[in-house]
C-alpha positions as CSV (number, residue, x, y, z in Angstrom):
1,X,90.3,94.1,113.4
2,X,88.5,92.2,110.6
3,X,88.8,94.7,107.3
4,X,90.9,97.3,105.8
5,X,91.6,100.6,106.4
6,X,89.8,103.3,104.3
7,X,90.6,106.9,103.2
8,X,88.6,108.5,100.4
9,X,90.1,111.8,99.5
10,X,89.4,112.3,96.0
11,X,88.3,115.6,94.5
12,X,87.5,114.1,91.4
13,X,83.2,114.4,90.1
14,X,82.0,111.2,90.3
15,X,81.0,111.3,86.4
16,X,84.8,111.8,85.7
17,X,85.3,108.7,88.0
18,X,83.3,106.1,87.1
19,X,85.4,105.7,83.3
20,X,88.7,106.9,84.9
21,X,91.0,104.1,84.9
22,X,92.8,103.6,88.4
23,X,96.9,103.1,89.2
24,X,96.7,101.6,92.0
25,X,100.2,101.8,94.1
26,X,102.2,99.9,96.6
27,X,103.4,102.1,99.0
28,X,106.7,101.7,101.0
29,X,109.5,101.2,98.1
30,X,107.1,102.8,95.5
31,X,106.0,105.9,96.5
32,X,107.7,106.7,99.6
33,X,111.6,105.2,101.1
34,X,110.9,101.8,102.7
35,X,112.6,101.7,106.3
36,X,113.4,98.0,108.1
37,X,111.0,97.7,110.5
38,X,108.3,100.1,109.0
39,X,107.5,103.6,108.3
40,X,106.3,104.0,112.4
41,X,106.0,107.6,112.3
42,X,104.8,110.7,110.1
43,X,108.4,112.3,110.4
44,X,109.8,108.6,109.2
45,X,108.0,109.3,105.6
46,X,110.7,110.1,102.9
47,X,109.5,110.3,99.8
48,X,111.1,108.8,96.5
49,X,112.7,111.2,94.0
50,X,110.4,111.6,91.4
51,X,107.7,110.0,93.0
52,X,105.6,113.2,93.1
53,X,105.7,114.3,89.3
54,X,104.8,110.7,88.6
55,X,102.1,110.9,90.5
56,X,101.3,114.2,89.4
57,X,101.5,112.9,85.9
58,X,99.1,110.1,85.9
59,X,96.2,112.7,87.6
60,X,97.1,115.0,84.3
61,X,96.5,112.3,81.9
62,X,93.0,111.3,83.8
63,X,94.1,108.3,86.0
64,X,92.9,108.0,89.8
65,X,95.6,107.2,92.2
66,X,94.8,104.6,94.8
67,X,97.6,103.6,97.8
68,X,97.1,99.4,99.1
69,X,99.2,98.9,101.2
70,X,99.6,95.9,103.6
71,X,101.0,97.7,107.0
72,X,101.1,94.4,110.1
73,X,102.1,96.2,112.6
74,X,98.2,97.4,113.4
75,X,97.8,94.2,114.1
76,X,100.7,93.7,115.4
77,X,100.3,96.5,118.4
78,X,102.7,98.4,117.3
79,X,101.0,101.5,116.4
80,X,96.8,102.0,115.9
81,X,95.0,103.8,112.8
82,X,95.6,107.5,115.1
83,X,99.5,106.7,114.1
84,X,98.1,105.5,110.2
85,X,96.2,108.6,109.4
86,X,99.2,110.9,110.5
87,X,101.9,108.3,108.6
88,X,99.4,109.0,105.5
89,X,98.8,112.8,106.6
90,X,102.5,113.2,106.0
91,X,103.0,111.1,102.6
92,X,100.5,113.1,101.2
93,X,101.5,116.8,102.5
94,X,104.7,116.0,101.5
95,X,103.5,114.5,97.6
96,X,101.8,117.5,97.3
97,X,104.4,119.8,98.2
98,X,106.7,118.2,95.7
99,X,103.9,118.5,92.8
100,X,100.5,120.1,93.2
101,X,99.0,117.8,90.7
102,X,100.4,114.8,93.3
103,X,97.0,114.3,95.2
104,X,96.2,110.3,96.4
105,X,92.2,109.5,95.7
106,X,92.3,106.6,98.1
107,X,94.4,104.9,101.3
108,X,93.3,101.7,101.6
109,X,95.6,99.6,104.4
110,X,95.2,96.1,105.4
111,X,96.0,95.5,108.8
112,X,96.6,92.1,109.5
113,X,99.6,89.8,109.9
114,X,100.3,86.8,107.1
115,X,99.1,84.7,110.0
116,X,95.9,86.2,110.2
117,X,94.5,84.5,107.1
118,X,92.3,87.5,106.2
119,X,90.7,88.0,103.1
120,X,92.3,91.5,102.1
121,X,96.2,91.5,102.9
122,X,98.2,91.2,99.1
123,X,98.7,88.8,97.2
124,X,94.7,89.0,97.6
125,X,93.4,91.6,95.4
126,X,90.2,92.4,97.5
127,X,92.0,96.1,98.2
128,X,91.9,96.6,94.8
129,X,88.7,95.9,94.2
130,X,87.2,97.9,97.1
131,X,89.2,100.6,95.7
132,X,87.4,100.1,92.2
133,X,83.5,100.0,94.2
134,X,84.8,103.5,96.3
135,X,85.7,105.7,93.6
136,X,83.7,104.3,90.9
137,X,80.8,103.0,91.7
138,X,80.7,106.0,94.8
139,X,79.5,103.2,96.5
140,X,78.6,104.1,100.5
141,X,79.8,101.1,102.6
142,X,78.7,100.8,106.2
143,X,81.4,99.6,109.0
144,X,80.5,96.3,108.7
145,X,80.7,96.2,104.9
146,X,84.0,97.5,104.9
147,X,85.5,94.9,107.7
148,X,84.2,92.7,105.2
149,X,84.8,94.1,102.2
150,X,87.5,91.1,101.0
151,X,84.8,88.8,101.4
152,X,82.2,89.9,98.9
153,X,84.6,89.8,95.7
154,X,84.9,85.8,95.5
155,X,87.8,83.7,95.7
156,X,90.9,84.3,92.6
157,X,91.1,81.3,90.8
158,X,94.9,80.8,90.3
159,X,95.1,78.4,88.4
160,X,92.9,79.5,85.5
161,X,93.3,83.0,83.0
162,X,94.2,85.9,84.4
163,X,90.6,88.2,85.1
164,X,89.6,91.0,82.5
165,X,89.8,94.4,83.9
166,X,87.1,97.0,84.9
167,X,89.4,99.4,83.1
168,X,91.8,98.5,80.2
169,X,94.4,100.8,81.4
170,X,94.1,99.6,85.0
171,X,97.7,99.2,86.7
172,X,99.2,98.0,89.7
173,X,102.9,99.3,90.4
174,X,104.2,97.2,93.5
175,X,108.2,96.8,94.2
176,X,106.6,92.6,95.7
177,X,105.2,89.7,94.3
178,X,102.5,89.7,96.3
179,X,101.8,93.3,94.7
180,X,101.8,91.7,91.1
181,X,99.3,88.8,92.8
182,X,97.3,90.9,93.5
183,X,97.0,93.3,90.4
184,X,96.8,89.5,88.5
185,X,93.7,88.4,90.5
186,X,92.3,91.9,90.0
187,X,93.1,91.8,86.3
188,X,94.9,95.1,86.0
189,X,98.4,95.6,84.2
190,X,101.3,94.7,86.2
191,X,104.5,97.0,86.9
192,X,107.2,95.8,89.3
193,X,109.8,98.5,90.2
194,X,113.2,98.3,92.5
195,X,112.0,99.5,95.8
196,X,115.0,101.7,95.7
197,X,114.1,103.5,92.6
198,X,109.6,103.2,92.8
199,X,107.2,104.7,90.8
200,X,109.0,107.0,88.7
201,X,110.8,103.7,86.9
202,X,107.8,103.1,85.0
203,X,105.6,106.0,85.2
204,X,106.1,106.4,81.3
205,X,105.1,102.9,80.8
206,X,102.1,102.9,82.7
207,X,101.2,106.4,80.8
208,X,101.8,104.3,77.3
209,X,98.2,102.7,76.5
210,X,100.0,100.0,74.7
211,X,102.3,98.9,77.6
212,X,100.7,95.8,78.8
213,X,102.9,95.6,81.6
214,X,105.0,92.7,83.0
215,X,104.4,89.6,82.8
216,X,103.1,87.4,85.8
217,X,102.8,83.5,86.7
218,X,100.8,83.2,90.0
């Protein structure tokens, strides 16, 4: 179990892709009710009020909607990717059922444990850019390439300026610090919501093109 997880769903053209800009979302606590000890099952999935139209807002004004989401217990033997494609299945049934417009471009899921030291769990913003090469650069990654996707994006210096986007409008919406680690080493806006409340706290923010979101010290 070496990379991430990767659903590509978008029915977007590619030429409408490659200038889209991306919101890239946290999952559990933003989209969707976080639950102690995990979202195991598709019928566990309860999704946050408002959640839907928000999503459903950012595809009308042109943005792609990416999920990262860091999810152990894959590695953890709790449940295997059958169990994450029906947990996803369900999230996005249920989005769309809520809001026609609510449809999810991209899963991407890192399995691993903090432990594991791998180079795509969050604060590490390596989902993000995968995310970035899938839907706009349509980019066709081999097994391999994608167990070692992280790898291939160079190491976030911390210390230093925060990186320039591939997108001005760029966002990551996390309820975590990790989530606004790794939206700073991408170089995306930041957006930190109450995990109780998620993505519909600052939908109109991200949708304002002079909100540059929250500030962030790594």
């Amino acid at each position: 179990m070496e990379g991430p997880y990767v659903r590509v769903t978008t029915e977007v053209p590619f030429e409408q892709r490659q200038q889209a800009p991306i919101a890239f979302l946290d999952r559990d606590g933003v989209v969707n009710i976080g639950r102690p000890g995990y979202v195991n099952t598709a019928t566990e999935v309860v999704l946050l009020p408002g959640a839907a139209t928000s999503i459903g807002a950012l595809k009308q004004q042109g943005y792609l909607v990416c999920i990262v989401t860091n999810q152990s217990p894959l590695s953890r033997g709790l449940w295997g990717p059958t169990q994450l494609e029906e947990i996803h299945r369900s999230l996005q049934s249920k989005l769309l059922r809520e809001d026609p417009n609510a449809h999810i471009d991209a899963f991407i899921t890192c399995p691993h444990r903090f432990e594991d030291q791998c180079s795509c769990r969050k604060p590490s913003p390596n989902m993000l850019h995968l995310g970035h090469h899938l839907l706009r650069a349509d980019a066709r990654f081999s097994s391999d390439e994608l167990h070692n996707a992280g790898k291939q994006y160079g190491v976030v210096d911390w210390w230093g300026d925060k990186p320039q986007p591939f997108h001005g409008l760029d966002a990551m919406v996390g309820d975590r610090r990790s989530d606004m680690g790794a939206g700073w080493g991408y170089g995306a806006r930041l957006f930190r919501v109450s995990r109780d409340v998620g993505l519909v706290q600052v939908e109109q923010r991200v949708l304002d093109e002079n909100d540059q979101g929250d500030s962030f010290q790594p």
